[in-house]
ZAVEXKOL-927281 format. One record per residue (C-alpha): residue in three letters; x, y, z. Coordinates in steps of 0.5 Angstrom, whole numbers, padded with zeros to 4 digits, always signed. Layout:
ALAXYZ...
***
This chain:
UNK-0060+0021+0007UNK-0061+0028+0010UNK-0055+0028+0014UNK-0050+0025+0010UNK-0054+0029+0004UNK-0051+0036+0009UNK-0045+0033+0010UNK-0044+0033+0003UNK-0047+0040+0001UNK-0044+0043+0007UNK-0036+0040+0006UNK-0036+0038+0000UNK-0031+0031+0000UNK-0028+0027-0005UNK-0028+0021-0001UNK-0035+0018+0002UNK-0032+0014+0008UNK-0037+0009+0011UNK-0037+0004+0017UNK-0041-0001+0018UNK-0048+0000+0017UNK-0054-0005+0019UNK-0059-0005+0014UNK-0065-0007+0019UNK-0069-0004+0015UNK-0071-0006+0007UNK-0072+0001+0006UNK-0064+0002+0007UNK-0064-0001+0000UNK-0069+0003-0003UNK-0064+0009-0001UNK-0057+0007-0003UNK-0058+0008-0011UNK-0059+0017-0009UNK-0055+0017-0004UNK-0049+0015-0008UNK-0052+0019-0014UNK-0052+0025-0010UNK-0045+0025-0007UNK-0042+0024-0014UNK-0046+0028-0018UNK-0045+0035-0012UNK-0038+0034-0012UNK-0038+0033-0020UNK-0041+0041-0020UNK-0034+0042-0015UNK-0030+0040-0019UNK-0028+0034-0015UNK-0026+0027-0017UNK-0031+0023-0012UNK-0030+0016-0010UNK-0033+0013-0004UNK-0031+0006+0001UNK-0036+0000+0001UNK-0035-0003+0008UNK-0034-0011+0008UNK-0040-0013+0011UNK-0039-0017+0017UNK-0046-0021+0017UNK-0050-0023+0011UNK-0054-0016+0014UNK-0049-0012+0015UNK-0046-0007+0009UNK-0045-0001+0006UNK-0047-0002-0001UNK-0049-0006-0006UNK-0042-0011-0007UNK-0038-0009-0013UNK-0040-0002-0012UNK-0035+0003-0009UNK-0028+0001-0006UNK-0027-0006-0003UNK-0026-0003+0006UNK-0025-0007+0012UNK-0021-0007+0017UNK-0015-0009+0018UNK-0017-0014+0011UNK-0011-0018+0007UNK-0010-0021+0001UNK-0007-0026-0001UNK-0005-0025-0008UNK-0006-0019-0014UNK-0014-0018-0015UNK-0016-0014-0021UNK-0019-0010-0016UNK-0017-0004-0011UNK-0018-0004-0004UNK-0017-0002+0002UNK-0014-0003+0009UNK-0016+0001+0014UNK-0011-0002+0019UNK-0009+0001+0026UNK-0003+0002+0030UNK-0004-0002+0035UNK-0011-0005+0037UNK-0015+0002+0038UNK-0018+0005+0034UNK-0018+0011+0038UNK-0013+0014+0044UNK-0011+0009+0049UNK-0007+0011+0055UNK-0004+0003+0056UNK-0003+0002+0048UNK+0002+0009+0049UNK+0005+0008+0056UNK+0006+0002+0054UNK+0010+0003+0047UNK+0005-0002+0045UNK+0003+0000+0037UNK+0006-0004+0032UNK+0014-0002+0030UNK+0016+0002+0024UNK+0018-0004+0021UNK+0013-0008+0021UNK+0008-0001+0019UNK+0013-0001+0013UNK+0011-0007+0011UNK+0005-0006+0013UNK+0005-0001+0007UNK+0009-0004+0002UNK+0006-0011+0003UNK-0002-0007+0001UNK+0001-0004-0004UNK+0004-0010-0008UNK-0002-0012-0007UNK-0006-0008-0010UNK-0009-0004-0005UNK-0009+0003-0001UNK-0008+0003+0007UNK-0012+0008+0011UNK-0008+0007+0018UNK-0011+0011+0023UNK-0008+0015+0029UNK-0013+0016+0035UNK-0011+0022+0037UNK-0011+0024+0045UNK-0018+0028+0048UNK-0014+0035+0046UNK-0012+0033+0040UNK-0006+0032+0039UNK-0001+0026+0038UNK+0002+0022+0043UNK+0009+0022+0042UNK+0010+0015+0041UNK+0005+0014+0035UNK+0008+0021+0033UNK+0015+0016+0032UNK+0012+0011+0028UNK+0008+0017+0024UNK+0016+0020+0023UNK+0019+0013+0022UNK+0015+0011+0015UNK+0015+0019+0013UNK+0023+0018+0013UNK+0022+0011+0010UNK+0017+0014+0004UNK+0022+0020+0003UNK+0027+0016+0001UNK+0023+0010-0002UNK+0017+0015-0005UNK+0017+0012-0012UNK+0016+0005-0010UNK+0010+0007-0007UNK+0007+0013-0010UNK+0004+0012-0017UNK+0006+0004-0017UNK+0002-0002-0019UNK+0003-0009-0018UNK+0006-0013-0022UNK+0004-0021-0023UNK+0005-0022-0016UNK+0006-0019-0010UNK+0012-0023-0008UNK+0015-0028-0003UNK+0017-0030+0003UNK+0021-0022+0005UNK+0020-0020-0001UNK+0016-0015-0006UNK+0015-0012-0012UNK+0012-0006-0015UNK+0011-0002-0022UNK+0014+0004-0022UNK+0010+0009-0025UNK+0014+0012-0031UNK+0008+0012-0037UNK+0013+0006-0040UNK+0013+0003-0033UNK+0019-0001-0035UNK+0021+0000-0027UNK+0021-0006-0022UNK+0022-0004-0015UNK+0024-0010-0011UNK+0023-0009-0003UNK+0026-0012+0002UNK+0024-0013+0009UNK+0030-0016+0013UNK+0036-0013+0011UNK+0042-0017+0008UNK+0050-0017+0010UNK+0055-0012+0006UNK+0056-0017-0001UNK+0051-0022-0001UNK+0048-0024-0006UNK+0041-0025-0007UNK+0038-0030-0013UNK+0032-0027-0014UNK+0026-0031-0014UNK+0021-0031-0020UNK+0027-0029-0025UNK+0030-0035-0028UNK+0026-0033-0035UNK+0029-0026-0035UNK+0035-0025-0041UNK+0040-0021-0039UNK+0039-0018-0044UNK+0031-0014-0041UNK+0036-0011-0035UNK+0039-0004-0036UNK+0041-0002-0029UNK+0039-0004-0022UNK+0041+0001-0017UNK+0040+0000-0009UNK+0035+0007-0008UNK+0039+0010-0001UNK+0040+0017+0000UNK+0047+0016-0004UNK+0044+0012-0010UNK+0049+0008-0012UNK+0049+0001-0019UNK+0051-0006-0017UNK+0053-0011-0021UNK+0048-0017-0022UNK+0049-0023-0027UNK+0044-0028-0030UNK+0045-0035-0034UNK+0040-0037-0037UNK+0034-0041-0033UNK+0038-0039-0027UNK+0035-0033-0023UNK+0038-0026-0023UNK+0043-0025-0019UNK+0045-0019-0015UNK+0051-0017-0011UNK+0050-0012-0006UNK+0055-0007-0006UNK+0058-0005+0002UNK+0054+0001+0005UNK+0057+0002+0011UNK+0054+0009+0011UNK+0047+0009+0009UNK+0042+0008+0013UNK+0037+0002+0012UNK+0034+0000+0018UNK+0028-0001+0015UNK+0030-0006+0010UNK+0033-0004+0002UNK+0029-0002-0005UNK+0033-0003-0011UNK+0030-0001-0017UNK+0030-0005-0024UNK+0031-0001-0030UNK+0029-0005-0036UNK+0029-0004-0043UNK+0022-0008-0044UNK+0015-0006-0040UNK+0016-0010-0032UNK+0009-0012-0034UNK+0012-0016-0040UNK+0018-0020-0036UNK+0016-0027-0035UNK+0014-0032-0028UNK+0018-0038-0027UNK+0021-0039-0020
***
């Protein structure tokens, strides 16, 4: 308590991130409630917004905190469907979590892509993803994790509003497909993400829409650095359809957004597959 107590008081954070830790002794218990008090409580007088993780335990003796208190973490954690809680991923490039000179030399880490979608299949989640980097003895940023780092900063300055600020909706999504709210107050946009990336003029029938009416839809636009609407059609009780228009030139390495601006509330569109 005494350390963690000068870390807070000496650094004052906003984030109380914790690993693992083995309450081999009962008197861990009988701490826990003052050192979550003291480090809200500090960071209240600092005008901060204080949150704190709660590693997922391991074993029936291992864990952070109390469960339901703090942020659901564990590393590398999935989730199959939308809790109605946060969580959080704390995912690595590769399989260190620290330096490794065969990871590097070998080009080892996870691609861009699948780091991507690593991201955007968290937050469709209703999860955070805390991708950690190991850094060389110097400090510095190997080059290959420095492109993957480059890579998803292009993707996010692009796709930012699918991301930033976002909720989940009804269900993550299916297959290669995902779905985020944006964060408009009135929240009538529906970010549909998809990872592989479809040919010039295909059209996607999109699943979970065969309840919409055409009438809920004002206008989907494929998010590019040169945004541009596309022609959609929908027949009662039969998905939405979406015809991609040709982007010979633009960009889409990493897979294509469109974003669905609706003349309802996204969490108000009904499910049917």
């Amino acid at each position: 308590r005494a350390r963690i107590n000068e870390l807070v008081e000496k650094y004052n954070p906003e984030y109380l991130w914790m690993d693992d830790i083995t309450r081999e002794k009962s008197s861990f218990d009988s701490v826990t409630p003052s050192i979550i008090a003291d480090f809200v409580n500090h960071a209240f007088t600092k005008g901060l917004s204080p949150y704190l993780n709660n590693k997922s335990p391991t074993n029936k003796n291992s864990a952070n905190f109390p469960n339901g208190v703090g942020l659901l973490s564990q590393d590398n954690l999935e989730m199959k469907g939308v809790p109605n809680h946060m969580w959080e991923n704390a995912a690595t490039l590769g399989i260190s979590y620290g330096f490794s000179n065969d990871e590097e030399e070998n080009n080892s880490y996870r691609s861009v892509k699948d780091l991507i979608w690593l991201l955007v299949d968290t937050v469709s989640k209703n999860g955070v993803l805390l991708l950690n980097v190991g850094p060389k003895s110097d400090g510095t940023i190997a080059p290959n994790q420095r492109d993957r780092l480059v890579g998803m900063g292009k993707w996010l300055e692009l796709n930012r509003d699918a991301i930033y600020g976002s909720s989940p909706w009804h269900i993550p999504g299916y297959d290669n497909v995902r779905f985020t709210v944006g964060k408009k107050k009135e929240s009538n946009i529906l970010y549909v993400i998809m990872k592989d990336l479809p040919k010039n003029m295909e059209i996607i029938k999109l699943g979970y829409s065969k309840s919409w009416s055409v009438s809920d839809i004002d206008k989907i636009t494929l998010v590019s650095n040169k945004p541009s609407s596309v022609q959609y059609t929908k027949k009662k009780g039969k998905p939405l359809e979406i015809i991609l228009p040709t982007y010979d030139d633009l960009t889409f390495e990493y897979g294509i957004v469109l974003e669905i601006e609706l003349r309802i509330n996204a969490m108000d569109l009904k499910l049917k597959k």
